[in-house]
N, C-alpha and C positions, 0 to 999 in steps of 0.2 A: 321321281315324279310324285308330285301329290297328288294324295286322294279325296276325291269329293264323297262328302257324304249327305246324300239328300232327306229329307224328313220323310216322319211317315204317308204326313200329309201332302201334297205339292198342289201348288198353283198351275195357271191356266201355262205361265211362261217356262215352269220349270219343268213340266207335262210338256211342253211341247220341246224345249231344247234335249230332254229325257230320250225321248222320239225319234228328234231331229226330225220333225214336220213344223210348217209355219203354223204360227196359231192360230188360222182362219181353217187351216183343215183340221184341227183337233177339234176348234168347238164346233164344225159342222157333224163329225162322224159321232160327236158325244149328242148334239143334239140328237142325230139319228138313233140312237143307241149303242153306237157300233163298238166304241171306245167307253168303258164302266167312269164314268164320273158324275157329280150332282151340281147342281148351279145353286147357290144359294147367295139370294137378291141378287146383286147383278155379277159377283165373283162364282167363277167355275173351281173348285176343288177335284181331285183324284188319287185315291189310295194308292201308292207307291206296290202295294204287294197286289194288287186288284189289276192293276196294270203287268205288273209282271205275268199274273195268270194270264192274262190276254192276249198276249204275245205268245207264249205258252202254245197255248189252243190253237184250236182250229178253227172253232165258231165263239166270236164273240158271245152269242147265248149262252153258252155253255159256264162261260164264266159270271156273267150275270146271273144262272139259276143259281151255282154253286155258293155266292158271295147271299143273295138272300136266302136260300138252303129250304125254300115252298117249289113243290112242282118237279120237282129235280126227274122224280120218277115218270112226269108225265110228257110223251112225244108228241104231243098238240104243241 
């Protein structure tokens, strides 16, 4: 069997086959916050290890504080 190996980076299509969600629900839960990715112009990007955290967890917040590393301490 081969193996894939994906970038650090990934696109909106390789995030969502990653997944295995179509890609109208990734960039709706990333617009939400839900899913850690950034939209730059009009391409969606997502850290390959950000995402793995996220899956991870239990609350996507959680990995959103940890990845900007401000607030970590505060429960608001």
């Amino acid at each position: 069997m081969e193996q894939v190996t994906l970038p650090e980076v990934l696109t909106l299509e390789e995030t969502s086959a990653y997944l295995r969600l179509p890609t109208q629900t990734v960039v709706h839960q990333a617009m939400l916050g839900n899913i850690p990715g950034r939209k730059i112009q009009d391409d969606w990007r997502f850290l390959k290890v950000a995402i793995d955290d996220w899956l991870r967890s239990k609350s996507g917040r959680a990995v959103l504080l940890q990845q900007v590393g401000t607030l970590a301490d505060d429960d608001t």
